[in-house]
C-alpha positions in Angstrom: 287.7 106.4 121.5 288.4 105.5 125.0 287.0 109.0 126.2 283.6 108.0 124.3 283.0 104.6 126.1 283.5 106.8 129.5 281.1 109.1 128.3 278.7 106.4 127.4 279.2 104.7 130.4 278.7 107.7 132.6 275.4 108.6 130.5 274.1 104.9 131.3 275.2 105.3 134.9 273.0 108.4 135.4 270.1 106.6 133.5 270.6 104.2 136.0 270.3 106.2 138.7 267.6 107.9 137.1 265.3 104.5 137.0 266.6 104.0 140.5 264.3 107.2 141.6 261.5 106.8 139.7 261.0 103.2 141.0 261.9 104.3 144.2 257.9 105.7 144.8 256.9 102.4 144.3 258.4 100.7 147.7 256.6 101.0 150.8 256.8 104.1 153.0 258.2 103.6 156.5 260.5 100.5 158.2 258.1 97.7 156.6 259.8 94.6 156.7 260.6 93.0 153.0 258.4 89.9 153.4 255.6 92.4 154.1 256.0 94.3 151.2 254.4 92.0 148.6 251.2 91.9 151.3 250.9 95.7 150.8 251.1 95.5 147.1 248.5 93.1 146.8 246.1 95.2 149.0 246.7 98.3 146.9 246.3 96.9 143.8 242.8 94.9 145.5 242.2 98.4 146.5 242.5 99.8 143.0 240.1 96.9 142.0 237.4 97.7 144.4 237.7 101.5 143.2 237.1 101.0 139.8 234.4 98.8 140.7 232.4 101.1 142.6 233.2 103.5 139.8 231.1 101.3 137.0 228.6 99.9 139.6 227.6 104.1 140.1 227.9 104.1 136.1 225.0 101.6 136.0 223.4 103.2 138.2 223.4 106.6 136.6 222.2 104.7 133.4 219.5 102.7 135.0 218.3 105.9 136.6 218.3 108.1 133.2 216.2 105.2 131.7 213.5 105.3 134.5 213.3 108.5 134.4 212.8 109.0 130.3 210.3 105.4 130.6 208.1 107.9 133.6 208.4 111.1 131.1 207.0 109.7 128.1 204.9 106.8 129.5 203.5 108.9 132.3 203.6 112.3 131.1 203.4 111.6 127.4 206.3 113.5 126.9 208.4 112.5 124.3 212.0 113.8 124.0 213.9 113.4 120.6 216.8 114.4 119.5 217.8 115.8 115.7 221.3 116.2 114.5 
């Protein structure tokens, strides 16, 4: 019994260790002070905010431009584009 708490308790050791890594990527690179570290956070994730952003402001734009250009084919140049299934 004993021998199966050790191995249990060598299993969550290593699990440990594991999460240790993985959360590891997410401190800062380099000697960055600690009180600096939530200031780098924050601009990654207001980076991360602008990004996606940009991304659906260019998605509007795409959209608006596909309109103007099927409003100029059929209103201009009477052609008329339909789709069947």
């Amino acid at each position: 019994m004993a021998d199966l708490a050790g191995q249990l308790w060598r299993q969550l050791k290593d699990r440990f260790h594991a999460a240790e890594e993985w959360a590891a990527i997410w401190r800062p690179v380099g000697g960055v002070p600690e009180w600096l570290a939530p200031g780098i956070a924050l601009s990654g994730l207001l980076g991360l905010v602008l990004l996606a952003g940009v991304s659906l402001l260019s998605l509007g734009v795409l959209l608006t431009a596909l309109l103007m250009a099927y409003l100029v084919l059929e209103q201009v140049f009477g052609v008329s584009v339909e789709l069947n299934p």
